[in-house]
DRENDO-1510 file (C-alpha; in Angstrom, 1 decimal, always signed):
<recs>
REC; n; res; u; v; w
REC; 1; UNK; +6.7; +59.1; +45.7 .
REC; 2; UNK; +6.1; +61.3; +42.6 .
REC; 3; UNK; +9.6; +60.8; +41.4 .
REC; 4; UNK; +9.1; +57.3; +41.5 .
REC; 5; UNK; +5.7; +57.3; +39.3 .
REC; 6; UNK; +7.5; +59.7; +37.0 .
REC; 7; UNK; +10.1; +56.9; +36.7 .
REC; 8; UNK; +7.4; +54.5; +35.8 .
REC; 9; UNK; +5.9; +57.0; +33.5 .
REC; 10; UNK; +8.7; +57.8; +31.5 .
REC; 11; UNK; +10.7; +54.7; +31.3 .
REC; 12; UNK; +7.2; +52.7; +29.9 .
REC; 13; UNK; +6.5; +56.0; +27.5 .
REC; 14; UNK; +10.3; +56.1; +26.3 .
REC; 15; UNK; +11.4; +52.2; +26.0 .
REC; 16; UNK; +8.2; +50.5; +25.2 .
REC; 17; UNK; +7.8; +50.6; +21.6 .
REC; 18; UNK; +4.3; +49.3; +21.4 .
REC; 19; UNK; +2.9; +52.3; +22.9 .
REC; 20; UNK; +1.2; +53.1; +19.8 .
REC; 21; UNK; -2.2; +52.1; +18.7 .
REC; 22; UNK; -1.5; +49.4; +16.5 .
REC; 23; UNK; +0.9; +48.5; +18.3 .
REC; 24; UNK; -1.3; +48.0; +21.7 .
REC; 25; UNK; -4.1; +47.0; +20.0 .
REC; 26; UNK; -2.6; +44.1; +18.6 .
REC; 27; UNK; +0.1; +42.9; +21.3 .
REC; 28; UNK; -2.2; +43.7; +24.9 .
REC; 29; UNK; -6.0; +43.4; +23.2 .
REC; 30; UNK; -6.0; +41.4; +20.4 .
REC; 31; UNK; -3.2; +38.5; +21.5 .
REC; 32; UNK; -5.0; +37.1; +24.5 .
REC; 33; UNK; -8.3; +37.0; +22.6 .
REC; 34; UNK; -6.6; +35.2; +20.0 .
REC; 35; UNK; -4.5; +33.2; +22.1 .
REC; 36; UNK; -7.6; +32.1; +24.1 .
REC; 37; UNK; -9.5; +30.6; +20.6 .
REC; 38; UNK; -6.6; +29.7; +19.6 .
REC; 39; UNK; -6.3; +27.1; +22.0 .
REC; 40; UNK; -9.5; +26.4; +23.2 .
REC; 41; UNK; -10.4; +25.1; +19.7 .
REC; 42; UNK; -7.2; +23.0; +19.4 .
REC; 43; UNK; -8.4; +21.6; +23.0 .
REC; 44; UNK; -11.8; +20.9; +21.4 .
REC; 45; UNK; -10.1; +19.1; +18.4 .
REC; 46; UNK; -8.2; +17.2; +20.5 .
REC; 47; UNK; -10.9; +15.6; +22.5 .
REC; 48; UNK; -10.3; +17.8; +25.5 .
REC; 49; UNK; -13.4; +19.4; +25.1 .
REC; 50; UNK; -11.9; +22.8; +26.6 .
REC; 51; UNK; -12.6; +22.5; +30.2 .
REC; 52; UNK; -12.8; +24.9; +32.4 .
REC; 53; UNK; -9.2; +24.2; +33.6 .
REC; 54; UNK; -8.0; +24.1; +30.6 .
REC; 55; UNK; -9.6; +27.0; +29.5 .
REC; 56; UNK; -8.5; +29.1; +32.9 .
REC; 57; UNK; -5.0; +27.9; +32.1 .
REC; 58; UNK; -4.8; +29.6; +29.0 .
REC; 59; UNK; -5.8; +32.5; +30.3 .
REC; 60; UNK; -3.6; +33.0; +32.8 .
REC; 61; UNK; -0.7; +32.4; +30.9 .
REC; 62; UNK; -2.0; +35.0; +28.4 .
REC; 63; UNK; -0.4; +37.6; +31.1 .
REC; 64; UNK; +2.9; +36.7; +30.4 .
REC; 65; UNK; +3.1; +38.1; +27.0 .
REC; 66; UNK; +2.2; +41.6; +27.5 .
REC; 67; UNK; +4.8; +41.5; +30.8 .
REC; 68; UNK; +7.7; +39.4; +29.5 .
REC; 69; UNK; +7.9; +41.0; +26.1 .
REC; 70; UNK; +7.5; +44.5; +27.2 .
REC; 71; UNK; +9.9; +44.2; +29.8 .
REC; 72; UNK; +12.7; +42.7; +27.9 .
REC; 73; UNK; +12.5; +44.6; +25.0 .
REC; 74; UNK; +12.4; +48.2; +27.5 .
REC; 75; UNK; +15.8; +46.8; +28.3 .
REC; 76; UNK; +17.1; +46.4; +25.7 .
REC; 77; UNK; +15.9; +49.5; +24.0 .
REC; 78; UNK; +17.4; +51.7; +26.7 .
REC; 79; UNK; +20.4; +49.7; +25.9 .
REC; 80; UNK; +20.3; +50.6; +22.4 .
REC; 81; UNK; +19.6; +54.2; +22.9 .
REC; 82; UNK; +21.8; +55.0; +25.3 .
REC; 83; UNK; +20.2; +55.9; +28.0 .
REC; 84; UNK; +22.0; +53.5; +30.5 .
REC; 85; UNK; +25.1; +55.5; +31.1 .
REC; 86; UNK; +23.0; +58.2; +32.8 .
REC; 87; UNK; +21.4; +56.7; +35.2 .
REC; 88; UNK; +25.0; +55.0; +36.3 .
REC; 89; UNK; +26.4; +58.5; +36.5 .
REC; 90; UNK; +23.4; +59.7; +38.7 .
REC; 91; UNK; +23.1; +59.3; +42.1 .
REC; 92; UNK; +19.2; +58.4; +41.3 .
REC; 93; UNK; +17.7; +55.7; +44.0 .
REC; 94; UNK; +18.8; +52.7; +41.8 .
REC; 95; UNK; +16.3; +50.2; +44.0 .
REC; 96; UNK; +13.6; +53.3; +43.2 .
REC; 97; UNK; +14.7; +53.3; +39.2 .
REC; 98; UNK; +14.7; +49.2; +39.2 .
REC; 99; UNK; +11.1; +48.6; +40.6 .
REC; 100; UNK; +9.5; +51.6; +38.9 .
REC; 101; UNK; +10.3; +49.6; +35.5 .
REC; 102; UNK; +7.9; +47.3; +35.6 .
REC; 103; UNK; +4.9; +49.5; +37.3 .
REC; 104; UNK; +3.1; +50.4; +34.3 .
REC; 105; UNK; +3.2; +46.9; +32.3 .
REC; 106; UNK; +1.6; +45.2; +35.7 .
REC; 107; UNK; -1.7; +46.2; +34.4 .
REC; 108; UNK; -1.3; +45.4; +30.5 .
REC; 109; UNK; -1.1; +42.2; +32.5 .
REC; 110; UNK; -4.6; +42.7; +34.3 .
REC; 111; UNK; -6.0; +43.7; +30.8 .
REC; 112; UNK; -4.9; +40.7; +29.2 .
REC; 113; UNK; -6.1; +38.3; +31.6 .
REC; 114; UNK; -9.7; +40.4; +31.7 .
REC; 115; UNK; -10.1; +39.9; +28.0 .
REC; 116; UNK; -9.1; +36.2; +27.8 .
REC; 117; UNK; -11.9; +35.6; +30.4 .
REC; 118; UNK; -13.9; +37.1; +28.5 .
REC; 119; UNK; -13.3; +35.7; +25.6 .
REC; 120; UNK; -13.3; +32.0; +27.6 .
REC; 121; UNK; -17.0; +32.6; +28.7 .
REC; 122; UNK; -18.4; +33.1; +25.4 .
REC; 123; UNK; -16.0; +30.3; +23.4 .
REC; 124; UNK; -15.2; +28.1; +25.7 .
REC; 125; UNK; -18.8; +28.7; +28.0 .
REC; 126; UNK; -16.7; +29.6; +31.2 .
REC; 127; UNK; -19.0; +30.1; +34.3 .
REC; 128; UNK; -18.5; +32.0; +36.8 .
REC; 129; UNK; -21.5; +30.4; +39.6 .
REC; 130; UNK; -18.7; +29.2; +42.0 .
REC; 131; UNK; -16.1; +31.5; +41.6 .
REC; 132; UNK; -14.5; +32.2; +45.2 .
REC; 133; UNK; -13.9; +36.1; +43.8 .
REC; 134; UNK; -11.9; +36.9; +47.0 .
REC; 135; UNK; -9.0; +34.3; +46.6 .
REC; 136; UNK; -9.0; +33.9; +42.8 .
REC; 137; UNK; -8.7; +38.1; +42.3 .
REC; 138; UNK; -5.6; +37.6; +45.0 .
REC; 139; UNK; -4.0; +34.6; +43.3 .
REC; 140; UNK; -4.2; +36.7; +39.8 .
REC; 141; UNK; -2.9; +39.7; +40.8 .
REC; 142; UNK; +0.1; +38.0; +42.7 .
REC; 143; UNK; +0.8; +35.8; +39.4 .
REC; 144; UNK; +0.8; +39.5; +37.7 .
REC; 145; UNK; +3.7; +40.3; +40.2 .
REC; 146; UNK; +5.6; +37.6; +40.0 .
REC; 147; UNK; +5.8; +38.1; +36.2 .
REC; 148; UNK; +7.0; +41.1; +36.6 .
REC; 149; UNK; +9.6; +39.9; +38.7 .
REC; 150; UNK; +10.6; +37.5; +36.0 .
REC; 151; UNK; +10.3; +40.1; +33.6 .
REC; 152; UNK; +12.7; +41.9; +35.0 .
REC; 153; UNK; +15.4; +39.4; +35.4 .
REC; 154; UNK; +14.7; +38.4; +31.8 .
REC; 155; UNK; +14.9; +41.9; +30.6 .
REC; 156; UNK; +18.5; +42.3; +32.5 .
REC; 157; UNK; +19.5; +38.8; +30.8 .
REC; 158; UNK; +18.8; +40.7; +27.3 .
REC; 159; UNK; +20.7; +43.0; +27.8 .
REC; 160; UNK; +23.6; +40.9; +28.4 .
REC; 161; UNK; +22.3; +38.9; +25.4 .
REC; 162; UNK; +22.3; +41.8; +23.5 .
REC; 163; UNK; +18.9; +39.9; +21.8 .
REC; 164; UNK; +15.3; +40.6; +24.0 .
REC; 165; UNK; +13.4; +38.8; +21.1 .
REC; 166; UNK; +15.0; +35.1; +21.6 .
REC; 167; UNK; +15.0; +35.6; +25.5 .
REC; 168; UNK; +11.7; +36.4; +25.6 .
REC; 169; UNK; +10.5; +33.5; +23.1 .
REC; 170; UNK; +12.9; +31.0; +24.7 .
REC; 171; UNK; +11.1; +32.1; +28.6 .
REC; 172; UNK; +7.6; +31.8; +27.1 .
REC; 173; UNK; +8.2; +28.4; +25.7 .
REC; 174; UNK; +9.6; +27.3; +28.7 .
REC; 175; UNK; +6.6; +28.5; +31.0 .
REC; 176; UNK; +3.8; +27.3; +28.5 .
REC; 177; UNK; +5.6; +23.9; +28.9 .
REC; 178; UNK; +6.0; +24.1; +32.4 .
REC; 179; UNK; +3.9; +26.0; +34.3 .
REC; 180; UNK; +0.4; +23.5; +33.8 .
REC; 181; UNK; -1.7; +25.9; +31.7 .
REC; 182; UNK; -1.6; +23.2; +29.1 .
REC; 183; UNK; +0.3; +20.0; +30.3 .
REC; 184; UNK; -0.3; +19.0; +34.0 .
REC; 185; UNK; +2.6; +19.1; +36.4 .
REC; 186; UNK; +1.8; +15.5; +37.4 .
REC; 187; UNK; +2.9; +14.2; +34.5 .
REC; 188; UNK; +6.7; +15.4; +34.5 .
REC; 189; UNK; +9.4; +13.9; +36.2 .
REC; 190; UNK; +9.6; +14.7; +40.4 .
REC; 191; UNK; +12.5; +16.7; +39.9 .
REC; 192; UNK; +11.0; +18.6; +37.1 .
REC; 193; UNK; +8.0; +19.0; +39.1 .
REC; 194; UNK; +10.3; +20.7; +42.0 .
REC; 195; UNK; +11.8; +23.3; +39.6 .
REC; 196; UNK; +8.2; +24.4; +37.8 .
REC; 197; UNK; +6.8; +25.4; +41.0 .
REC; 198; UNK; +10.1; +27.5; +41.4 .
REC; 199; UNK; +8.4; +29.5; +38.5 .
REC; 200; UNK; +5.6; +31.8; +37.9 .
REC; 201; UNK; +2.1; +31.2; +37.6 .
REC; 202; UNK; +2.1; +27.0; +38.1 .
REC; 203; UNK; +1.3; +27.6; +42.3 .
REC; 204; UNK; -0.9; +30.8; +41.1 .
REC; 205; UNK; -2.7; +28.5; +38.9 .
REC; 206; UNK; -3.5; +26.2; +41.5 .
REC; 207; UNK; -5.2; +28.6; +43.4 .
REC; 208; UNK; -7.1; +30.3; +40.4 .
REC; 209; UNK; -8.8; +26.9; +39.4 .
REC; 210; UNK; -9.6; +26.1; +42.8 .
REC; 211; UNK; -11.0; +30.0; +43.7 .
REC; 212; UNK; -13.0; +29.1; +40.4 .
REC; 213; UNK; -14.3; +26.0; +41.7 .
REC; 214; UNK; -15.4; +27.5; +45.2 .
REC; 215; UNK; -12.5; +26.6; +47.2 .
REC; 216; UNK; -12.3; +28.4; +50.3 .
REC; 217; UNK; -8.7; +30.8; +50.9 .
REC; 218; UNK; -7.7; +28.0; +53.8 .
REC; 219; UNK; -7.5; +26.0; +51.0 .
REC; 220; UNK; -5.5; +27.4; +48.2 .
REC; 221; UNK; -3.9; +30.0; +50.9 .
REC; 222; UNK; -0.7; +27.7; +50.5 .
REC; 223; UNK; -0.6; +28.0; +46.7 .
REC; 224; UNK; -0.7; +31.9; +46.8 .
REC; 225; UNK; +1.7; +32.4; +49.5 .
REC; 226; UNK; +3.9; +30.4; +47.5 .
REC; 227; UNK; +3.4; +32.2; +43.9 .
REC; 228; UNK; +4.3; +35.8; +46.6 .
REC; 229; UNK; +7.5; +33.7; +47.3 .
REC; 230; UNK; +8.0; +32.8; +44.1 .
REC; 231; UNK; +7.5; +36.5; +43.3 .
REC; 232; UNK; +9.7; +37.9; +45.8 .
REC; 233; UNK; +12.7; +36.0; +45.1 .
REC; 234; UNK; +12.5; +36.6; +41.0 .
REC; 235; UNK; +12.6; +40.6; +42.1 .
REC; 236; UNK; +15.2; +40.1; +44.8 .
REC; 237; UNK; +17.7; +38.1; +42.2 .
REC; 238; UNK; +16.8; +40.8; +39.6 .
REC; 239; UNK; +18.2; +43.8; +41.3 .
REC; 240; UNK; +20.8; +41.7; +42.6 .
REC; 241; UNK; +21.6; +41.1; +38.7 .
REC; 242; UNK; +20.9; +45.2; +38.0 .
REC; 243; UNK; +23.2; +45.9; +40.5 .
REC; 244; UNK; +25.8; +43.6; +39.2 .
REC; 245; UNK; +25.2; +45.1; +35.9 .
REC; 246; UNK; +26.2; +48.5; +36.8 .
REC; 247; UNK; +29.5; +47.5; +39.3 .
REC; 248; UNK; +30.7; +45.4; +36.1 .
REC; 249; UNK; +30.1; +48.2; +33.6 .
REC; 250; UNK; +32.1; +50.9; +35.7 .
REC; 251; UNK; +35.0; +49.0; +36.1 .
REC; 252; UNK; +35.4; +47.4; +32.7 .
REC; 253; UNK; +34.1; +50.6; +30.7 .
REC; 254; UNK; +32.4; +48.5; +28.3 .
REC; 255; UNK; +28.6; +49.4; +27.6 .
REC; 256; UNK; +28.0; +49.3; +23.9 .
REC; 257; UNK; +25.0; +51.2; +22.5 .
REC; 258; UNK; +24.2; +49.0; +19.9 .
REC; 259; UNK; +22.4; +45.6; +20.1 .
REC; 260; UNK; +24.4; +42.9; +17.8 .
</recs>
């Protein structure tokens, strides 16, 4: 167990490249703050009047910046430097190395969402008299998983990119399309409807704006067992993908250092 946080440790101190105070600051405080306003004004001006879903929405999808960009580019970076080639000629626990990447951006995740609510209650005058803290603190910790889980597979599909900065803008316009923090699902097409609850955060989101509301576990339950799926399959695809990776690299010989 305490190789495995010293995993976590070293691989967010030595391939995140925003762990530096402006850097933090700006990407994991400052963002979802702005994000939040951002938004919530733009509802306002539209007539939407920034509800309390709406507001909630924004939010939540706020965690998916900290996670999806610090995940691809950690990637990528240890692509760049190098630092691949010695963990394929280790005999390290590669399922160990593999979840111990995304350990320590989980709660940039937490932080993120914590300020945006913050934020919501005094811009878009968010209260919290219903909240059903039980479920809604579940749903948003499993919607923090399952991003990771997609953070990871999107992290291993820049490195075969070679380019973490359009992955990760390409993934977070697709989710902000998608996943209901802005548009409702019910508007889109059945079959696109299917595929965005095959991503994260739209069946989290459910249950967070019903938890908010009052609604009793029996009935979002569904919702957050299904975001845990959702979750479970991203992360079981990913090391699938990792482990791919590495079979592919060893035979062919080919694992360039730089990032073109």
């Amino acid at each position: 167990m305490n190789n495995f946080f010293r995993q976590s440790f070293y691989t967010y101190k030595g391939l995140f490249l925003w762990l530096n105070w402006p850097g933090y600051i700006s990407s994991i405080i400052l963002y979802p703050i702005a994000n939040v306003m951002m938004f919530t004004l733009i509802g306002r001006f539209g007539g939407e009047v920034g509800g309390a879903a709406f507001a909630l929405g924004i939010v939540v999808f706020s965690m998916s910046f900290s996670i999806i960009n610090g995940l691809t580019q950690s990637y990528s970076y240890e692509l760049a430097f190098g630092t691949l080639p010695f963990l394929y000629s280790s005999n390290a626990s590669r399922l160990k190395n593999f979840l111990a990447r995304g350990v320590l951006h989980y709660p940039n995740a937490l932080i993120a969402f914590a300020l945006g609510l913050t934020t919501s209650y005094f811009i878009a005058g968010l209260g919290f008299a219903y909240v059903n803290w039980g479920p809604f603190i579940l749903a948003v910790l499993l919607i923090g998983f399952s991003l990771v889980s997609l953070g990871q597979f999107l992290g291993l599909i820049s490195i075969i990119m070679r380019d973490w900065i359009s992955v990760q803008s390409i993934a977070l316009a697709v989710l902000v399309a998608f996943c209901g923090a802005i548009i409702p699902t019910y508007v889109f097409p059945n079959v696109v409807v299917t595929i965005t609850h095959a991503m994260p955060i739209t069946n989290g989101l459910i249950a967070v704006r019903g938890a908010f509301n009052g609604a009793e576990f029996s009935a979002v339950g569904a919702n957050i067992m299904h975001e845990f799926i959702v979750g479970l399959v991203y992360c079981a695809v990913s090391f699938i993908v990792f482990r791919i990776i590495e079979v592919y690299v060893k035979r062919s010989g080919k694992l360039d250092r730089e990032i073109h």
